[in-house]
Z-matrix of the N, CA and C atoms (Angstrom, degrees):
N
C 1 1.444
C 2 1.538 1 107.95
N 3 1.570 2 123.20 1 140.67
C 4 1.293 3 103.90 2 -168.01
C 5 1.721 4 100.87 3 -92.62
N 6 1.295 5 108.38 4 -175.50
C 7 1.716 6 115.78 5 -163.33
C 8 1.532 7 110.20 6 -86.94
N 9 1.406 8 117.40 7 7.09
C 10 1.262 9 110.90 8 157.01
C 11 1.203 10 130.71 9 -79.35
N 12 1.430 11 103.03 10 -26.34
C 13 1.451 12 128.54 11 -159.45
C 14 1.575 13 97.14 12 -80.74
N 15 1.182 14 130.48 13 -13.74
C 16 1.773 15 130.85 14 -166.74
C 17 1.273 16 107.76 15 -77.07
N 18 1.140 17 128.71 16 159.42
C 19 1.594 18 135.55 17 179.21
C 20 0.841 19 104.48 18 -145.22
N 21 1.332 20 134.69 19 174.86
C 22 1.291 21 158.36 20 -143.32
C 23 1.616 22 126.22 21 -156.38
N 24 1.149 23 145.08 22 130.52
C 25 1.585 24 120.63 23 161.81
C 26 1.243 25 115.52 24 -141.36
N 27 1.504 26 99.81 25 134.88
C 28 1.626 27 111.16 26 -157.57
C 29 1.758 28 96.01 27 -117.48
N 30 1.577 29 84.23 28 133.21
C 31 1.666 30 100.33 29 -179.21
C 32 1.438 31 99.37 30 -79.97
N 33 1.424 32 128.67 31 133.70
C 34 1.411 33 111.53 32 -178.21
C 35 2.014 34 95.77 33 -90.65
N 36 0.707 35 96.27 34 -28.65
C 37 1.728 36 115.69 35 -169.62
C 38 2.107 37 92.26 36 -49.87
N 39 1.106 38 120.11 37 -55.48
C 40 1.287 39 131.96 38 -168.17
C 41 1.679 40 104.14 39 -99.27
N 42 1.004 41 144.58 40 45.06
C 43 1.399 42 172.28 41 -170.35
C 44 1.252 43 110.00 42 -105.33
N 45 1.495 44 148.60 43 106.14
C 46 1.029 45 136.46 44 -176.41
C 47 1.617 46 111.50 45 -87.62
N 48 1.841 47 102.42 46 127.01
C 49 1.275 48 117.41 47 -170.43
C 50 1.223 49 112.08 48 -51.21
N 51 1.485 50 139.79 49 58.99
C 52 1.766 51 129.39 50 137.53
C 53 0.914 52 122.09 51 -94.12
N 54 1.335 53 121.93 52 -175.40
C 55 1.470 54 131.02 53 -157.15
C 56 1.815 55 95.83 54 -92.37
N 57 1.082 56 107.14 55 -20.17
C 58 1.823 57 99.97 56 176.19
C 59 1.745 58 106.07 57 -58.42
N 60 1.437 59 116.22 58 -42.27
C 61 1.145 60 115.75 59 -177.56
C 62 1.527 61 113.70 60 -101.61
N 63 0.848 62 112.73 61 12.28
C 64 1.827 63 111.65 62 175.52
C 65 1.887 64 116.73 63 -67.09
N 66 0.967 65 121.81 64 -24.95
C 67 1.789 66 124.39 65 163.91
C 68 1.455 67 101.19 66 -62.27
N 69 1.685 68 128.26 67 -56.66
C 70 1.443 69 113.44 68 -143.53
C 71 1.963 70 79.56 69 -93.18
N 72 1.427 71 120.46 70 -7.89
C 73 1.423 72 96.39 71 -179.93
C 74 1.573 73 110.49 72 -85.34
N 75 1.481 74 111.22 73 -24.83
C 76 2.007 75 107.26 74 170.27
C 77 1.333 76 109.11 75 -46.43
N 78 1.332 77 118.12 76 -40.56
C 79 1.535 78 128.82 77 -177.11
C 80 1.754 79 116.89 78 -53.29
N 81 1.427 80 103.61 79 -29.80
C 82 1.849 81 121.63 80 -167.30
C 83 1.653 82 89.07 81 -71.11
N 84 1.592 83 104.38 82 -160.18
C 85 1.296 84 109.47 83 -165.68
C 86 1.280 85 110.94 84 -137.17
N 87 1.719 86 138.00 85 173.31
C 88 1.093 87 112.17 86 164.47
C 89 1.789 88 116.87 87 69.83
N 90 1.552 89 106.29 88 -153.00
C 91 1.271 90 104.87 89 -160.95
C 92 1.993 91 103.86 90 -74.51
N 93 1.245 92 90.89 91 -17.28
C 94 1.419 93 96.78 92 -160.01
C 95 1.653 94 97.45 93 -68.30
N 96 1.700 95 132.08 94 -29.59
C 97 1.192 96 124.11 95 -176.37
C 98 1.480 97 102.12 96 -83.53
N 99 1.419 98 109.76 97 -36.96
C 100 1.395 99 122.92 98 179.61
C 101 1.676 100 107.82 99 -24.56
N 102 1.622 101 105.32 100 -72.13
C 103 1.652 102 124.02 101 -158.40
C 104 1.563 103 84.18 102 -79.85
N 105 1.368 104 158.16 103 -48.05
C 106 1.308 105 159.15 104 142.13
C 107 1.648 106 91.89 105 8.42
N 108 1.383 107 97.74 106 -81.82
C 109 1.618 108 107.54 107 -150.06
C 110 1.807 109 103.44 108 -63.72
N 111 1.512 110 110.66 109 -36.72
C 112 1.641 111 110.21 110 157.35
C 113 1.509 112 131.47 111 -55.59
N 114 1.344 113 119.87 112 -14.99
C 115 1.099 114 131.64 113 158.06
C 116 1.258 115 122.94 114 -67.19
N 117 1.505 116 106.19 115 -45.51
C 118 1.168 117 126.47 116 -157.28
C 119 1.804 118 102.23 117 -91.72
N 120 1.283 119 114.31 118 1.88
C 121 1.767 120 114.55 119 -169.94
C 122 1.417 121 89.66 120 -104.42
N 123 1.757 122 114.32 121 -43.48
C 124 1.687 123 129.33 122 -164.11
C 125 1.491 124 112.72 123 -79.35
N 126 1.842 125 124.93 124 15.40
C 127 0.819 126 130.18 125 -173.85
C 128 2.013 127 95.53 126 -108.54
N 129 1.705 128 105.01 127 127.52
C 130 1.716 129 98.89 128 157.58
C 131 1.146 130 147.44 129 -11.27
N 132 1.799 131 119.58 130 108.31
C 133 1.477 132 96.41 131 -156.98
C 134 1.236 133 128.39 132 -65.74
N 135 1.931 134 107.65 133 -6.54
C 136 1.251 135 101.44 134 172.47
C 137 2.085 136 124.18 135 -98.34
N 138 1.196 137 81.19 136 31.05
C 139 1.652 138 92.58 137 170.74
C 140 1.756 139 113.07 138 -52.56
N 141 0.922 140 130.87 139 122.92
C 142 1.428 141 139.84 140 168.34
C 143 1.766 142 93.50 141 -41.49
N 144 1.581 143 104.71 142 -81.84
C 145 1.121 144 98.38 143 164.46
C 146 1.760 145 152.78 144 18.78
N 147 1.287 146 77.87 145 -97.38
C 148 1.716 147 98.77 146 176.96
C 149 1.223 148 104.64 147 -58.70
N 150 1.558 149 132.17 148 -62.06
C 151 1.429 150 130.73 149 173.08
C 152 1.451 151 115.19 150 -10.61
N 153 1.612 152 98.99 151 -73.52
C 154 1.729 153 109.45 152 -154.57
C 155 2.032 154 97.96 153 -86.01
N 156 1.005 155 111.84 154 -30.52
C 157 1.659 156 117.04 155 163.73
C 158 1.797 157 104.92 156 -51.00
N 159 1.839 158 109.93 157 -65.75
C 160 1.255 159 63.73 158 -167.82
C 161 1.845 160 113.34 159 -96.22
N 162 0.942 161 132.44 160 34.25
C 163 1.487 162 145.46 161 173.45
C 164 1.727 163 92.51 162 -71.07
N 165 1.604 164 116.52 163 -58.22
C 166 1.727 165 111.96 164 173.75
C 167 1.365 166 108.54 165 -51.01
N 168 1.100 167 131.97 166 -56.77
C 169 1.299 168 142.80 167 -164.22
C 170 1.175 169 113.70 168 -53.34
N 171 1.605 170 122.26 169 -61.47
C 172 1.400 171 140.53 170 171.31
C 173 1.779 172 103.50 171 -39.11
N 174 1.406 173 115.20 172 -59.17
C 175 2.030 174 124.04 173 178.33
C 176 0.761 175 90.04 174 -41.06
N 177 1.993 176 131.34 175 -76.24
C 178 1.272 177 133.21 176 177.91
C 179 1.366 178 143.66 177 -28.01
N 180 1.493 179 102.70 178 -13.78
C 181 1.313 180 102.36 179 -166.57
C 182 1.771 181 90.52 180 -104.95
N 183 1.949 182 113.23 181 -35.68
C 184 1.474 183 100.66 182 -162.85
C 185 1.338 184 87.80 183 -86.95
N 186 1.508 185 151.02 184 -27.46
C 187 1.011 186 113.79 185 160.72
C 188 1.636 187 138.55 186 -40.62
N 189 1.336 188 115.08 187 -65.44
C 190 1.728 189 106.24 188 153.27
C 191 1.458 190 120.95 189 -44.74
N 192 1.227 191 133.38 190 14.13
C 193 1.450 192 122.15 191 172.85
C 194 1.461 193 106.32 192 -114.41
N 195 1.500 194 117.04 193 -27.22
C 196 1.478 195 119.35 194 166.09
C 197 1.789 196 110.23 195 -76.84
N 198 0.973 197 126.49 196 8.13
C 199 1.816 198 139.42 197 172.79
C 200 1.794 199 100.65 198 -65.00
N 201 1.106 200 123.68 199 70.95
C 202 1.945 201 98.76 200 157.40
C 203 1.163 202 126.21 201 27.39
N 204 1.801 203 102.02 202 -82.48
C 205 1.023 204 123.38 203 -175.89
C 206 1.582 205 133.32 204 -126.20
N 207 1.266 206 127.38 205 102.65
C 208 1.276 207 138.59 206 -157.10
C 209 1.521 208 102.69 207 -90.83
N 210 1.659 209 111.09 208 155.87
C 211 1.265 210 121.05 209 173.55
C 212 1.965 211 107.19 210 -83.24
N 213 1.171 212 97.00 211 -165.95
C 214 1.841 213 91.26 212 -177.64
C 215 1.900 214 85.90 213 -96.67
N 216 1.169 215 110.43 214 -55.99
C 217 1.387 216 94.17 215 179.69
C 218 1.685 217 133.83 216 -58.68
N 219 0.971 218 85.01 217 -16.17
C 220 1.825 219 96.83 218 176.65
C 221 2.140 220 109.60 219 -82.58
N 222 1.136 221 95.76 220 -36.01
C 223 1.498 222 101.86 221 163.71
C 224 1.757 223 119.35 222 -75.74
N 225 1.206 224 114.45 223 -21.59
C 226 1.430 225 130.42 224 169.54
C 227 1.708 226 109.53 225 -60.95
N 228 1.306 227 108.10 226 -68.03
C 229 0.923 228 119.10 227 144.91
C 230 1.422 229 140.61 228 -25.30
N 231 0.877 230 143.93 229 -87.22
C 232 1.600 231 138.09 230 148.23
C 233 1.376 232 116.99 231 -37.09
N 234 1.349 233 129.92 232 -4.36
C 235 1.257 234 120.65 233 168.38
C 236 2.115 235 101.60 234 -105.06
N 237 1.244 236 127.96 235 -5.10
C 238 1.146 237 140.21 236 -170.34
C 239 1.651 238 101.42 237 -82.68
N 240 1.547 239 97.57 238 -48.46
C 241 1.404 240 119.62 239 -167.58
C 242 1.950 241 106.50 240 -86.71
N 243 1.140 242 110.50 241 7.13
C 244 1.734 243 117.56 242 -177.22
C 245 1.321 244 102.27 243 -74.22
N 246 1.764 245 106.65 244 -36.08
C 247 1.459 246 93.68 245 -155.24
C 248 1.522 247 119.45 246 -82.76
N 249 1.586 248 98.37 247 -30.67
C 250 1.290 249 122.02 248 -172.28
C 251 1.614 250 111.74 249 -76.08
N 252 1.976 251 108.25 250 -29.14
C 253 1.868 252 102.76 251 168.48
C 254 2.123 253 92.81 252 -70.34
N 255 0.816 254 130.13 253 -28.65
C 256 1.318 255 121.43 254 -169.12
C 257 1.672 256 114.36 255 -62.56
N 258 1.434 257 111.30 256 -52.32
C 259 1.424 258 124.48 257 165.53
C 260 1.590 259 107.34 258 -51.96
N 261 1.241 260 109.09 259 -58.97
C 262 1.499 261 106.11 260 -174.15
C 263 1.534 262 126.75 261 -65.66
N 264 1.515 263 106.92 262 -6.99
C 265 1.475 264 121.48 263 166.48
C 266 1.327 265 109.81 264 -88.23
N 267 1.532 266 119.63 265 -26.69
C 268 1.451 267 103.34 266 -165.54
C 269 1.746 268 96.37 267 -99.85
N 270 1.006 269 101.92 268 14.30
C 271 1.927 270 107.15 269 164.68
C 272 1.304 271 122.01 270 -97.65
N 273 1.865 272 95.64 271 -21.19
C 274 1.499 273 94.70 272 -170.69
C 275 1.751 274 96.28 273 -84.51
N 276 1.295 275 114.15 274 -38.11
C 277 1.727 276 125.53 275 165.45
C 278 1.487 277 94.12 276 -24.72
N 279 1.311 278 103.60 277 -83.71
C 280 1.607 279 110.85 278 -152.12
C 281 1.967 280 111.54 279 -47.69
N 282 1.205 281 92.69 280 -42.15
C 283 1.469 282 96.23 281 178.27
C 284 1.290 283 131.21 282 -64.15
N 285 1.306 284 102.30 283 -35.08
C 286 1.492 285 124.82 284 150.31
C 287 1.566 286 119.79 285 -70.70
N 288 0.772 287 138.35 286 -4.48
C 289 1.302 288 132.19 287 179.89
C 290 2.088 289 97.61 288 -117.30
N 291 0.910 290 103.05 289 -7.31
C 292 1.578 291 127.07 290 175.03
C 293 1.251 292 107.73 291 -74.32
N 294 1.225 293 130.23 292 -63.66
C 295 1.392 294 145.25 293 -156.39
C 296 1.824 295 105.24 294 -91.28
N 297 1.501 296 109.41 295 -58.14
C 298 1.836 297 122.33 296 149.15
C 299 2.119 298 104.45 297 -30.01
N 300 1.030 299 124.54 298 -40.88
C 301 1.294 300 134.89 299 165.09
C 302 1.401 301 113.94 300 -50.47
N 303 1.678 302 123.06 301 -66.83
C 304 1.013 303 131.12 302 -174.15
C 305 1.141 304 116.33 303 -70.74
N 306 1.162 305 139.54 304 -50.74
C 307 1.148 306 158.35 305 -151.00
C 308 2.028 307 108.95 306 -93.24
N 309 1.015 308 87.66 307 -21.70
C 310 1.736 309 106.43 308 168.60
C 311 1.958 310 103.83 309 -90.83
N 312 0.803 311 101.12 310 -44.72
C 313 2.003 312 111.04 311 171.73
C 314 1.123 313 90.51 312 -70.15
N 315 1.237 314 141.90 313 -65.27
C 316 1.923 315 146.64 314 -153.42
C 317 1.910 316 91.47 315 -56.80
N 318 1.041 317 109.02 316 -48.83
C 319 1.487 318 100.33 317 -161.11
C 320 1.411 319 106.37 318 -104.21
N 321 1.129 320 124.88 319 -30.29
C 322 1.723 321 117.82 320 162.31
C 323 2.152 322 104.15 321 -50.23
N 324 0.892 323 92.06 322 -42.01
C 325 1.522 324 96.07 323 -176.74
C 326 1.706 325 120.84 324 -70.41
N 327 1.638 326 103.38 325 -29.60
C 328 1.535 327 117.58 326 157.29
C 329 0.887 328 106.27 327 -42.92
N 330 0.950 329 98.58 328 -82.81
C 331 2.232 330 115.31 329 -179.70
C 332 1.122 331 120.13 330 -2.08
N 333 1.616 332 96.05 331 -63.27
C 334 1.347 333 102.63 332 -147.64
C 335 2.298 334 97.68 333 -83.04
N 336 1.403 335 94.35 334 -48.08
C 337 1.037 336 90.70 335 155.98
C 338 1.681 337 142.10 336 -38.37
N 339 1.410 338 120.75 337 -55.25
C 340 1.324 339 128.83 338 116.60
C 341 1.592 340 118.48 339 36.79
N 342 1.581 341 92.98 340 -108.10
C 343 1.239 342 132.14 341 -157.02
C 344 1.875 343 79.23 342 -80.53
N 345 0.867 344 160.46 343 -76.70
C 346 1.194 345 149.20 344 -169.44
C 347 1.765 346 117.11 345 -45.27
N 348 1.164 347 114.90 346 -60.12
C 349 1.435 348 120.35 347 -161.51
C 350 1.637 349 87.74 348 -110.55
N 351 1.081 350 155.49 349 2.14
C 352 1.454 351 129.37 350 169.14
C 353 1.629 352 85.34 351 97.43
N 354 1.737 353 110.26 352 -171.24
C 355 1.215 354 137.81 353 168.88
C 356 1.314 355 128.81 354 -53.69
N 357 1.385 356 126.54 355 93.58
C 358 1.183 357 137.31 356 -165.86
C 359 1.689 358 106.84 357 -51.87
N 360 1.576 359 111.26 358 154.77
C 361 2.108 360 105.04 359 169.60
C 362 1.594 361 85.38 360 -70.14
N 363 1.213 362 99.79 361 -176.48
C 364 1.650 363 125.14 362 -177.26
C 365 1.603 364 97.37 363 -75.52
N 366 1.647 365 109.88 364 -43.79
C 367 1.380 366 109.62 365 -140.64
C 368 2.139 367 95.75 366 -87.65
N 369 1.013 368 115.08 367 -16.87
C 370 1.277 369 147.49 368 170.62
C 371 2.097 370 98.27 369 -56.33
N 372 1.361 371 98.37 370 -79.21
C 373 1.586 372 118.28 371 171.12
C 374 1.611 373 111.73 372 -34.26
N 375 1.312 374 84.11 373 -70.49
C 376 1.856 375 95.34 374 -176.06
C 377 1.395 376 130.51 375 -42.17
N 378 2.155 377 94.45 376 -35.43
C 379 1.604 378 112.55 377 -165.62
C 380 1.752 379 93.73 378 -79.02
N 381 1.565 380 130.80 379 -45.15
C 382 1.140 381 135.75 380 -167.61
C 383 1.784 382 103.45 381 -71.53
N 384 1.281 383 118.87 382 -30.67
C 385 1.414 384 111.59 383 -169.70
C 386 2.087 385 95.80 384 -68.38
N 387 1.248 386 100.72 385 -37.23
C 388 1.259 387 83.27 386 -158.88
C 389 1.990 388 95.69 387 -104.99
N 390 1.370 389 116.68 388 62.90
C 391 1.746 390 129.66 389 152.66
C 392 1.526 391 100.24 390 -99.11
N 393 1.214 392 80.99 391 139.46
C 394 1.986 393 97.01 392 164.67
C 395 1.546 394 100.14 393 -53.09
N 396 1.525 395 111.97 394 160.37
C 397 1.302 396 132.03 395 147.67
C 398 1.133 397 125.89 396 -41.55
N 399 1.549 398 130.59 397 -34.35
C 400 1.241 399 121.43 398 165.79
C 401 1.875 400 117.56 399 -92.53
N 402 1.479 401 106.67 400 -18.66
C 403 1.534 402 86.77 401 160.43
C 404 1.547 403 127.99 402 -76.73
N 405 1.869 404 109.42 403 -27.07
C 406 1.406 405 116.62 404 176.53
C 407 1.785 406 102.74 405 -64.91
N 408 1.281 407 119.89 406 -16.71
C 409 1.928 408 105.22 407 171.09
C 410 1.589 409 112.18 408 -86.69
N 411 1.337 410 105.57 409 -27.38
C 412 1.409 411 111.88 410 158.65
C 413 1.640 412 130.07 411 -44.97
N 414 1.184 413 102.11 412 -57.71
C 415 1.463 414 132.12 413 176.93
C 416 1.715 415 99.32 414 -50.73
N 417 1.675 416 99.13 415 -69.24
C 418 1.139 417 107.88 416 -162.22
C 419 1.889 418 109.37 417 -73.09
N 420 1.052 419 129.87 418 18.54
C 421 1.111 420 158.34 419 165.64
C 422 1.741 421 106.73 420 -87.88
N 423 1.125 422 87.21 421 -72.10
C 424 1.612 423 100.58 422 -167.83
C 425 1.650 424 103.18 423 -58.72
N 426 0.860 425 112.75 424 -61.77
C 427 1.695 426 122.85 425 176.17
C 428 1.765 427 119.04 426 -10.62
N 429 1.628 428 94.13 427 -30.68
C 430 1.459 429 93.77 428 -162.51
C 431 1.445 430 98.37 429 -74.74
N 432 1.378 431 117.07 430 -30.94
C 433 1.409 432 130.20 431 -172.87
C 434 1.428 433 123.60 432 -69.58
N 435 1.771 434 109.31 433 -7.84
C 436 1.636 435 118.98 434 -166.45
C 437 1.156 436 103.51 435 -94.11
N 438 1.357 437 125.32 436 120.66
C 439 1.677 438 137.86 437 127.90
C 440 1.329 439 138.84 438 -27.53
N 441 1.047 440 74.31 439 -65.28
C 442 2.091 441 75.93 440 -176.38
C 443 1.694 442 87.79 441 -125.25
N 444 1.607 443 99.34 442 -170.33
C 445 1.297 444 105.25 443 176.23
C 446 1.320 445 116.62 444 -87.52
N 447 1.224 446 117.47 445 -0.52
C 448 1.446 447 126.71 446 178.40
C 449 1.340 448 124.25 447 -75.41
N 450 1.484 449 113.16 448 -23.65
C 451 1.485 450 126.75 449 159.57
C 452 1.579 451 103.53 450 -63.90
N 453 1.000 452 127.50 451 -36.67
C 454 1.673 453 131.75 452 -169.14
C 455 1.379 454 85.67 453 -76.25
N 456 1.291 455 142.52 454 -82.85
C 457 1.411 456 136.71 455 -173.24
C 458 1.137 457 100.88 456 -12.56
N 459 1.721 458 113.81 457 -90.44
C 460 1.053 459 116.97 458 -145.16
C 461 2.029 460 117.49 459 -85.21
N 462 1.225 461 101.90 460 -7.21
C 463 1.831 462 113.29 461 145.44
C 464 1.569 463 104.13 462 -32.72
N 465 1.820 464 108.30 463 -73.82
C 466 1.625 465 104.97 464 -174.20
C 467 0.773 466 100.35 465 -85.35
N 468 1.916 467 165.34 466 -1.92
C 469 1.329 468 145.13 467 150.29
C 470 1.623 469 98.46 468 -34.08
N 471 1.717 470 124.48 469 -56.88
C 472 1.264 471 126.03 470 -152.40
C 473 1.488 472 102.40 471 -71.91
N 474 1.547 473 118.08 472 -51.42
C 475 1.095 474 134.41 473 -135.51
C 476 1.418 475 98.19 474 -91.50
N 477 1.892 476 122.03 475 -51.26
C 478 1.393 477 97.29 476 173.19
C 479 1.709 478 94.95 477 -128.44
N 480 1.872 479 102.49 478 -139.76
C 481 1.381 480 83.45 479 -159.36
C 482 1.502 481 86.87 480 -118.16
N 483 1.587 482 102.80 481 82.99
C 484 1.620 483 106.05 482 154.40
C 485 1.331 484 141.79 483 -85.40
């Protein structure tokens, strides 16, 4: 038989609890996805990981919620996994409402720049879009004080690393 043709079958239940096998154990059933998915909450939120694990998980779950008819463990399940899409929404909020922050400072601060000095270079634009929120109040502080555009240069000469 050639070596494509071979298979394999893996008990998820008898899987030894590390993190090499923690994906195909969310997949198992019972307690075994159970302590899986506790692994899988107690891991860094910035784990590569956890992200795209639980992004499957989450499909997984509204797929079983569009089902008719659900098992008791399959509703266990989707109610296990409520809390953790809830957390992971109110991160995706914040980050988004993070960036809606910057990017609202980035271009109020264009403006004003703008309307003072004429048409900014690109490379000028680009460097200010991407300052934190607290250097763009800085900036936009400082601004009142600029003359020419040469004060703006050398503002971000000091301030970052232009």
């Amino acid at each position: 038989m050639p070596t494509y043709l071979n298979t394999s079958l893996i008990i998820l239940h008898q899987l030894p609890e590390t993190p090499e096998t923690l994906w195909l154990r969310l997949l198992g059933r019972g307690g075994t996805r159970s302590r899986a998915i506790d692994e899988l909450e107690a891991l860094s939120p910035s784990h590569p990981f956890k992200s795209a694990s639980l992004k499957l998980l989450y499909n997984l779950s509204r797929n079983l919620q569009a089902l008719p008819k659900r098992t008791q463990e399959e509703r266990k399940f989707i109610m296990r996994l409520a809390p953790l899409y809830e957390q992971d929404r109110e991160k995706a909020i914040q980050q988004g409402e993070a960036i809606g922050l910057q990017q609202g400072e980035a271009n109020l601060v264009l403006r004003q720049l703008k309307r003072r000095f004429g048409e900014l270079p690109p490379h000028i634009t680009e460097t200010i879009q991407k300052l934190s929120v607290e250097q763009l109040e800085d900036l936009g502080e400082a601004l009142l004080d600029f003359e020419t555009q040469a004060d703006l240069i050398n503002w971000l000469n000091r301030s970052t690393d232009f």
